[in-house]
N, C-alpha and C positions, 0 to 999 in steps of 0.2 A: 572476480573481474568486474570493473564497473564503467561504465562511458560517465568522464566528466565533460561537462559544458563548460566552456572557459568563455569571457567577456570578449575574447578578440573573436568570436565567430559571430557573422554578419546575420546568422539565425537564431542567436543566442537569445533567451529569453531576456527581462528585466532583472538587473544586475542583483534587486532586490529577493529574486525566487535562488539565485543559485547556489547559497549556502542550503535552503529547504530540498530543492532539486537534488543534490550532491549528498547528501548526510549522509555518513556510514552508523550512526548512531541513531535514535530512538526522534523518529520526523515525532512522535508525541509530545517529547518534553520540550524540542524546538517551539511546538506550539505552542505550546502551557507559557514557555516562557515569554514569547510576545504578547499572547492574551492577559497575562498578570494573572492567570488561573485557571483551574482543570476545565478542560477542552468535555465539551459537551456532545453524544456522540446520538442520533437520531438514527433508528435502520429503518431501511426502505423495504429490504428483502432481509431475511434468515430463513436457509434453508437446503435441502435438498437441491443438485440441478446437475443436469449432463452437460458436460462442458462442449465448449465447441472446437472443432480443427484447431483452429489458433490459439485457444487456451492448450491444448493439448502437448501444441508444439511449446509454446513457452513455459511448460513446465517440464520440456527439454526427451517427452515424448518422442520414441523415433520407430519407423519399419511399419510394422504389423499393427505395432499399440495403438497407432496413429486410427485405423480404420475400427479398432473395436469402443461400445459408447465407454465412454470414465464420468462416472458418478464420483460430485464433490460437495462439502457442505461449503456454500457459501453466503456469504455477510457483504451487502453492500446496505453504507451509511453515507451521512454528511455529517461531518465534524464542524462544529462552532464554536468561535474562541471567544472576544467579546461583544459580539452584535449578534444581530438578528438573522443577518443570513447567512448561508454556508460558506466558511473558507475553503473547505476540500471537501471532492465526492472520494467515497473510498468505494475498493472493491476487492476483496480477501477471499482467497480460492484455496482450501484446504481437501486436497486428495482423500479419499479416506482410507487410503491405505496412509495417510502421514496422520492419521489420530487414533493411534493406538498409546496405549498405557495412560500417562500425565497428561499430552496432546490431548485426548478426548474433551477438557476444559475449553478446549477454542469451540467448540460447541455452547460452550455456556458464558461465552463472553456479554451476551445483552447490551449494553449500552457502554460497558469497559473497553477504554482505547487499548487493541489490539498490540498497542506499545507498551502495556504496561505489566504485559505476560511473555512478549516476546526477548525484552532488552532487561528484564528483572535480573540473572546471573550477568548479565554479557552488557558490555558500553555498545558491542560491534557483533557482528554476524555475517558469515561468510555466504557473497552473494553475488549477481549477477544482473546488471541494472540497464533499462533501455529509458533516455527520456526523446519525448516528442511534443508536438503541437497538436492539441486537435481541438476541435469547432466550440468544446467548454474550458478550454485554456490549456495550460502548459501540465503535464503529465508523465509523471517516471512510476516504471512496472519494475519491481523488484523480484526474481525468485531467490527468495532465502532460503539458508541450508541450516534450519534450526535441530540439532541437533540430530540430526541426519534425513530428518523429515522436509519434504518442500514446500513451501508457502509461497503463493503467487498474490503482490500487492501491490494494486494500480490506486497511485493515488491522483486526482487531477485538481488543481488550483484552481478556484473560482477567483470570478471580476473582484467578488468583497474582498477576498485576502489581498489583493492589489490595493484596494481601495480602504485597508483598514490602516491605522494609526499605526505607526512603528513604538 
């Protein structure tokens, strides 16, 4: 299930974001391909973190779960296509009950677009998409359903990716 933005809503982002917004496929290789080449990935945090109420509930947490803590590994980076400053902040929230077996690799992602492990068998990925506005730009949270495992991934648009060359 996904919320699409369409051009005729009067809060609709720039017409320019909402194939990025919308993708049911790999937002990486989207980038690669406006950048003219691999998207460069900088983390701010890797790590250990208790998530909070509203992570909890967007990874569709319900009852009881909701009040006990959920420890997750999470990855927030800035991706950069060809300039110097960031087009998207990301933010990658893996449960760790969702890395078991092959999944334990999203722990060793480093600097590798998290697109490039997720959409490797699959164009698409059965998912659950909210986008919004907030104070660093226009932002859609994905929770995927990678092979049964949940990933929560907030990606948010910066001013540069507006402002870079098409």
């Amino acid at each position: 299930m996904t919320s699409n933005l369409c051009c005729s809503d009067p809060l609709s982002p720039p017409i320019e974001l909402l194939d990025f917004l919308n993708t049911e496929g790999s937002l990486t290789a989207m980038l690669e391909v406006k950048a003219g080449q691999p998207l460069r990935v900088e983390r701010s945090f890797e790590g250990y973190r208790l998530l909070s109420l509203a992570q909890k509930k967007q990874l569709g947490m319900q009852g009881t779960a909701l009040n006990r803590p959920l420890l997750a590994w999470v990855r927030e980076a800035q991706l950069y296509g060809n300039n110097v400053q960031p087009w998207v902040q990301a933010q990658s929230i893996f449960p760790l009950a969702s890395l078991k077996g092959r999944a334990r690799r999203l722990q060793q992602l480093k600097s590798t677009p998290i697109g490039y492990v997720l959409f490797k068998r699959s164009r698409t990925l059965p998912n659950q998409r909210s986008i919004q506005k907030t104070a660093d730009g226009w932002q859609r949270q994905t929770l995927y359903d990678w092979y049964g495992r949940n990933i929560l991934i907030s990606e948010t648009f910066l001013a540069a990716f507006l402002s870079s060359a098409t």
